[in-house]
C-alpha positions in Angstrom: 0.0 0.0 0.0 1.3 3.5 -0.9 0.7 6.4 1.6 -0.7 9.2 -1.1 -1.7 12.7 0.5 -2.3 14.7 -2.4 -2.1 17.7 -0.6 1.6 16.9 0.0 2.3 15.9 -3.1 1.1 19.4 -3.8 2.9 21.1 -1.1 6.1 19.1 -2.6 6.2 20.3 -6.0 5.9 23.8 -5.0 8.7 23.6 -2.3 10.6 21.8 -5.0 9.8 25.0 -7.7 11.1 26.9 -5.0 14.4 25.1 -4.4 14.8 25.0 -8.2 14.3 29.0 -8.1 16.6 29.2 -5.7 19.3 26.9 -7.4 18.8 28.9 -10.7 19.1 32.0 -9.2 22.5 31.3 -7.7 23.4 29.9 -11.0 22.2 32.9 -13.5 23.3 35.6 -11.3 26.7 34.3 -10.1 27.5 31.1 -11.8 27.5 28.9 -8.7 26.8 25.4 -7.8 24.3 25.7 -4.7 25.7 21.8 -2.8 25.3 22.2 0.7 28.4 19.8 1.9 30.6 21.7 0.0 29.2 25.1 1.5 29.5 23.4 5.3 32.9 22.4 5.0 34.0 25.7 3.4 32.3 27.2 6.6 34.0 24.7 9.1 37.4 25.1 7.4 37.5 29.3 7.2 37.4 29.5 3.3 38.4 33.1 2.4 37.2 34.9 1.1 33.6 33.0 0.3 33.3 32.2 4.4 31.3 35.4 4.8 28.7 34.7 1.9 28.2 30.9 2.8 27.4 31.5 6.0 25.0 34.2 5.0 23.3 31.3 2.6 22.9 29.2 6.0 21.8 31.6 7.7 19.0 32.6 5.2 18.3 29.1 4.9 17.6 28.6 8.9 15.4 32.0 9.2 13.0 31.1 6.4 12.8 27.5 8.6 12.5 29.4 11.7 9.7 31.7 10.4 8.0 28.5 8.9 8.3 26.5 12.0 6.9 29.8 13.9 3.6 30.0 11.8 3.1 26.4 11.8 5.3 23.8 14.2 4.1 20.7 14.6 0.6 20.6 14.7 -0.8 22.5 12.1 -0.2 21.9 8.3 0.5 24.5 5.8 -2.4 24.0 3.9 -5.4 21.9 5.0 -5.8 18.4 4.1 -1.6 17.9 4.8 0.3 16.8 7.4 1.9 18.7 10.1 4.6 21.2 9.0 7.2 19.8 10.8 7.6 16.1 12.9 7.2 15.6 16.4 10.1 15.4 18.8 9.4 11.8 19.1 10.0 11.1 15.6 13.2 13.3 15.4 14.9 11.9 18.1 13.9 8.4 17.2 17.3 8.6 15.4 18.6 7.7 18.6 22.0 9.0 20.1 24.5 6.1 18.2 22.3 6.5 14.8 23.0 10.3 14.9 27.0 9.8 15.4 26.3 6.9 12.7 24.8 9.3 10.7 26.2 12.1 11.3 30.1 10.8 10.5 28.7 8.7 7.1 27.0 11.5 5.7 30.2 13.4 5.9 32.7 11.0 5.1 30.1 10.2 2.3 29.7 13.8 0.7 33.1 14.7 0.7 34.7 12.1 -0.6 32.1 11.6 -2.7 32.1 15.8 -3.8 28.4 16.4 -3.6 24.7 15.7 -1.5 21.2 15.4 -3.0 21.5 19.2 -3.5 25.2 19.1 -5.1 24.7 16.0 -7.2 21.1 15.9 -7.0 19.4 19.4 -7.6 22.4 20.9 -9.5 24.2 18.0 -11.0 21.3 16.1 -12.8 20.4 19.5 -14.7 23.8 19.5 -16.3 23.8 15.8 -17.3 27.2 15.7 -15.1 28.4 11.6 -15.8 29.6 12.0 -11.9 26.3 13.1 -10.6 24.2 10.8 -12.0 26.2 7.8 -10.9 26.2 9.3 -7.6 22.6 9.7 -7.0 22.4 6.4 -8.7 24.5 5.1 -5.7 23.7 7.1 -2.4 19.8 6.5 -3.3 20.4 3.0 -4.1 22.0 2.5 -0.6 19.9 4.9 1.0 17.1 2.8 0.1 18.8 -0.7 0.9 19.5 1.1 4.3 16.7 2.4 5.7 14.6 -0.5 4.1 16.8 -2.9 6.6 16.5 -0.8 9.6 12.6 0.1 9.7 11.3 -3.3 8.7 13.5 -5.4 10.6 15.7 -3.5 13.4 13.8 -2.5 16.6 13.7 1.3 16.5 14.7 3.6 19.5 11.9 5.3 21.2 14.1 7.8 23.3 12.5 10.5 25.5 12.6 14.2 24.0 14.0 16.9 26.1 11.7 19.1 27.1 12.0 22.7 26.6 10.4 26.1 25.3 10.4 25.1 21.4 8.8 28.3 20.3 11.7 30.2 22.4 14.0 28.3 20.8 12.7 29.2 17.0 12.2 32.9 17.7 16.2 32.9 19.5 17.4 31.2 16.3 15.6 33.7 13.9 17.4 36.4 15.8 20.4 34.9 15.9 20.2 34.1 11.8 19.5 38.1 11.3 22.7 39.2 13.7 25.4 36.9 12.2 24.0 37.8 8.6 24.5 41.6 9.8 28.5 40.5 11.4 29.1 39.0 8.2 28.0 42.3 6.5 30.4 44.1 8.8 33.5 41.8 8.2 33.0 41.8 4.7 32.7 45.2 4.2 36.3 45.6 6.0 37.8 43.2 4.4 36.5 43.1 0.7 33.0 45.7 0.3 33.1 44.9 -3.7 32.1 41.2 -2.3 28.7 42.7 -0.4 26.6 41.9 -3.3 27.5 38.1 -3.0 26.4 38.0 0.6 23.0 39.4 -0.3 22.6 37.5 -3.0 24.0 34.3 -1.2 21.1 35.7 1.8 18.3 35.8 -0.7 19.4 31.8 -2.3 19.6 30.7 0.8 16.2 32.2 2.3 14.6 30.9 -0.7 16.1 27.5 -0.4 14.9 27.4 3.2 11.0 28.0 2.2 11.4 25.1 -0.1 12.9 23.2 2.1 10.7 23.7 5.2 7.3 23.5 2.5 8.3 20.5 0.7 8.6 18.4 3.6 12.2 17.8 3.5 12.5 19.0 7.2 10.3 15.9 8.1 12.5 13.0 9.1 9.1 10.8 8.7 8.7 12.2 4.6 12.4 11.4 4.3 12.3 7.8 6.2 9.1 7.2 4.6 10.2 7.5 1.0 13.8 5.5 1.5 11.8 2.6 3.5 9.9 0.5 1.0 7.2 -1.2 3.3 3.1 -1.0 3.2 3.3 2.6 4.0 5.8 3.8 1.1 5.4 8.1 0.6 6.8 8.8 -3.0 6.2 12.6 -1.5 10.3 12.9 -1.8 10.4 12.3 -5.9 8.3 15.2 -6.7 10.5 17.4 -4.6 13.6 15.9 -6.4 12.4 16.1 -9.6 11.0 19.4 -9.6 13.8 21.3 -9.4 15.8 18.9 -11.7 13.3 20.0 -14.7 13.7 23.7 -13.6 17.3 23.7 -14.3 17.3 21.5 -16.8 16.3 24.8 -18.7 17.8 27.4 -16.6 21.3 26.2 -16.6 20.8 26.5 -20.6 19.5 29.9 -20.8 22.6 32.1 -20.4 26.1 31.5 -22.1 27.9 33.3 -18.8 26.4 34.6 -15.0 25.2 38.0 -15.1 27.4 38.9 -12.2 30.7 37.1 -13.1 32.9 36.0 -16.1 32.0 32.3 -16.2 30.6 29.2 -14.6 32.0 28.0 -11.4 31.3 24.3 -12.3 33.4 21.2 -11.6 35.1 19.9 -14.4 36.4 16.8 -12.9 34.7 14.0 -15.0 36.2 11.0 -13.8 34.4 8.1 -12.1 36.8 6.9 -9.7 36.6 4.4 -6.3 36.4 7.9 -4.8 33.2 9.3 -5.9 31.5 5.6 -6.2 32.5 4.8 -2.4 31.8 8.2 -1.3 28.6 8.7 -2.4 27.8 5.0 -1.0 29.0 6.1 2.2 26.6 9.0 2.1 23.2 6.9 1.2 24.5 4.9 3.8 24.2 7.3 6.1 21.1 9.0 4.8 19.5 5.8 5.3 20.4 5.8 8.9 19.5 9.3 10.0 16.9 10.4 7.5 19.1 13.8 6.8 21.2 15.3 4.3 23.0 18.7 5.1 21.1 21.6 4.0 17.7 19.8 5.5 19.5 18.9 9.0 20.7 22.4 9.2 17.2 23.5 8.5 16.3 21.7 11.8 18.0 24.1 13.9 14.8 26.5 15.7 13.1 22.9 15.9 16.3 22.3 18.3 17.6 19.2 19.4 20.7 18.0 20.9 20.6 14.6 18.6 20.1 16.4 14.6 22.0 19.6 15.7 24.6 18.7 17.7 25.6 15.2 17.6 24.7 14.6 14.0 26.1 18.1 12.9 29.9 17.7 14.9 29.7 14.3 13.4 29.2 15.6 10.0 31.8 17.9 10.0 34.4 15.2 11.6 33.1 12.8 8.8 34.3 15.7 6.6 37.6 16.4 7.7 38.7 12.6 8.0 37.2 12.1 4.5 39.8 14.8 3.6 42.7 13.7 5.4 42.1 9.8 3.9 41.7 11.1 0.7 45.2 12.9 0.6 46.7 10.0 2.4 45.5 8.0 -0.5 47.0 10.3 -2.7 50.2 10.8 -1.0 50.6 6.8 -1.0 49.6 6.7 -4.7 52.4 9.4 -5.6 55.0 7.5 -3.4 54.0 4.5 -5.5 54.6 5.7 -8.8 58.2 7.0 -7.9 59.4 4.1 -6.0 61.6 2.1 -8.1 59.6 -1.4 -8.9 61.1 -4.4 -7.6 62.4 -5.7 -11.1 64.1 -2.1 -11.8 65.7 -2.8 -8.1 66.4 -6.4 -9.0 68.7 -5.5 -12.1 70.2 -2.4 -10.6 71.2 -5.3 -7.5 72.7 -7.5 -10.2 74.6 -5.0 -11.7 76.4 -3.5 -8.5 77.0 -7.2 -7.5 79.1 -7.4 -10.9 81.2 -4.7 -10.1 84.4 -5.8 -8.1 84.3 -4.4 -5.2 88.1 -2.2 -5.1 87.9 -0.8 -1.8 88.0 -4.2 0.1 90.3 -5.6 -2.6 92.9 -2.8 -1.5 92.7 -2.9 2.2 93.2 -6.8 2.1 97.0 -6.2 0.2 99.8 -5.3 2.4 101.7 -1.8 2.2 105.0 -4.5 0.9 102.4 -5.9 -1.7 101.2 -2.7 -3.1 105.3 -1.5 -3.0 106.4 -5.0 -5.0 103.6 -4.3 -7.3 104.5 -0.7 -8.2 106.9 -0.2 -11.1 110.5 0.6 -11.0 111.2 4.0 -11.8 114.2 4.9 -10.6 117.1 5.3 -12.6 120.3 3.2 -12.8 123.7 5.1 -12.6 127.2 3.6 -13.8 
């Protein structure tokens, strides 16, 4: 039996539109990929000088969430006949404290060695026909599927106890809080590069816009997420509409425009190899997505619906999962390099059999006497009658 609510189905499409605008807009105007792994490790490693605009993007991104999650939470739906806007603690926290390390780690391990998430490879990589991206959402959905197949229908879920605390508090502090670091962004940007201002308000509007379509699709809801990866009686295709919406939007507006309007070309990847790396990575990442139900951009949406397992466990994890992905991945590197120099073992075999051929004059010399080397020296001297 499939769970159809056709208001959803609605609400996902528009949502979708909306992350597609959002995508396209960043893509027109500047000529950027909008993938959220690649903007949190940027922001967790101090990448000048795009810091300042990425973490205006997040920030826009969690106040449209927080202004959502204000008119709505999670009792009322955004339009009647849906579900609740948002999930109940219960089903949040159902992740349980070891599946949101789990989680957490995979999904970053996953998306950076991997190079992309469901908005990287998904939203923004399927539009451009990218080889990469399509094998990677072949193989994080794939596994995301497998995975969370497995765990709902036949591992005993955990049922821990929410904490409980002032939740509409908590959404109004972190719409403050989103409005105040976009404004210390402004200031720091403005002393260190003010021609860069107009990427933080354009970065602001993407990622506010993002946000609505994230928080109205339904991709804030672990249950919509869960409940299209676990193929049981209760199956909710709700999550293909909101993938494939955006997907035809850029089909044609990645097309409409030979260069941004507001820089000198396309900041696209051009890496089109299909390595171990990107098939293991983005593996990793379904893995992961199975587990915990979250991707990036959608568990940093979570944060005025605040709790200690999405948005702290699972987002330290993440960014550890990052930064190890990193260092393995130069290790690897570093090892593959130091391979290819290393003299092979038949080049050291001949080069062995060649210095064993050479007599070895040093000991030869020390073994002979001073009286053998004088006897063997010839007589120049110089008889006299």
């Amino acid at each position: 039996m499939v769970f159809w609510n056709g208001t959803d189905i609605g609400l996902a499409v528009i949502g979708g539109a909306l992350i597609g605008i959002a995508t396209s807009l960043h893509y027109l105007v500047k000529g950027r990929v909008t993938g959220f792994s690649g903007i949190l490790y940027s922001i967790a490693t101090y990448d000048l000088p795009s810091f300042f605009w990425k973490v205006s993007l997040m920030m826009g991104v969690v106040i449209a969430s927080s202004i959502i999650y204000l008119a709505f939470g999670t009792e009322k739906a955004i339009i009647d006949g849906g579900t609740p806007a948002y999930d109940d603690l219960s089903v949040l926290t159902q992740i349980g404290w070891g599946g949101a390390v789990v989680a957490g780690f995979c999904v970053g391990f996953g998306t950076k060695m991997g190079n992309g998430c469901t908005s990287g490879h998904g939203v923004c990589g399927l539009p451009r026909l990218a080889p990469r991206s399509i094998v990677a959402v072949c193989c994080f959905m794939g596994m995301g599927l497998l995975t969370a197949s497995i765990k709902e229908n036949f591992i005993p879920l955990e049922y821990p106890e929410p904490i409980d605390y002032d939740h509409e508090t908590s959404a109004i502090t972190t719409l403050v809080l989103g409005f105040v670091v976009i404004l210390i962004m402004a200031g720091f940007q403005f002393v260190k590069k003010r021609e860069l201002m107009v990427d933080l308000a354009i970065a602001t509007v993407v990622g506010f816009i993002f946000g609505l379509g994230l928080a109205i699709s339904g991709m804030v809801k672990r249950s919509k997420i869960i409940g299209f990866l676990a193929i049981n009686e209760r199956w909710d295709p709700t999550l293909i509409f909101v993938m494939v919406t955006p997907v035809v939007i850029n089909f044609f507006a990645f097309r409409a425009k030979e260069k941004p309007y507001l820089n000198t070309k396309y900041e696209i990847p051009t890496n089109n190899v299909i390595d171990w790396k990107l098939v293991c990575g983005a593996t990793i990442f379904g893995f992961g997505w199975g587990v915990g139900g979250f991707c990036p951009g959608p568990a940093f949406a979570l944060f005025p619906q605040f709790t200690i397992h999405i948005n702290v466990l699972f987002m330290l994890t993440l960014i550890m999962g990052q930064l190890s992905a990193n260092f393995f991945v130069k290790w690897v590197d570093d090892r593959k390099k130091y391979d290819q120099i290393k003299p092979q073992p038949e080049q050291q075999s001949k080069e062995q059999q060649q210095k064993d051929q050479i007599p070895d004059i040093s000991k030869q010399q020390l073994a002979e006497t001073p009286s053998d080397r004088k006897n063997d020296a010839p007589d120049n001297t110089v008889k006299v009658n």
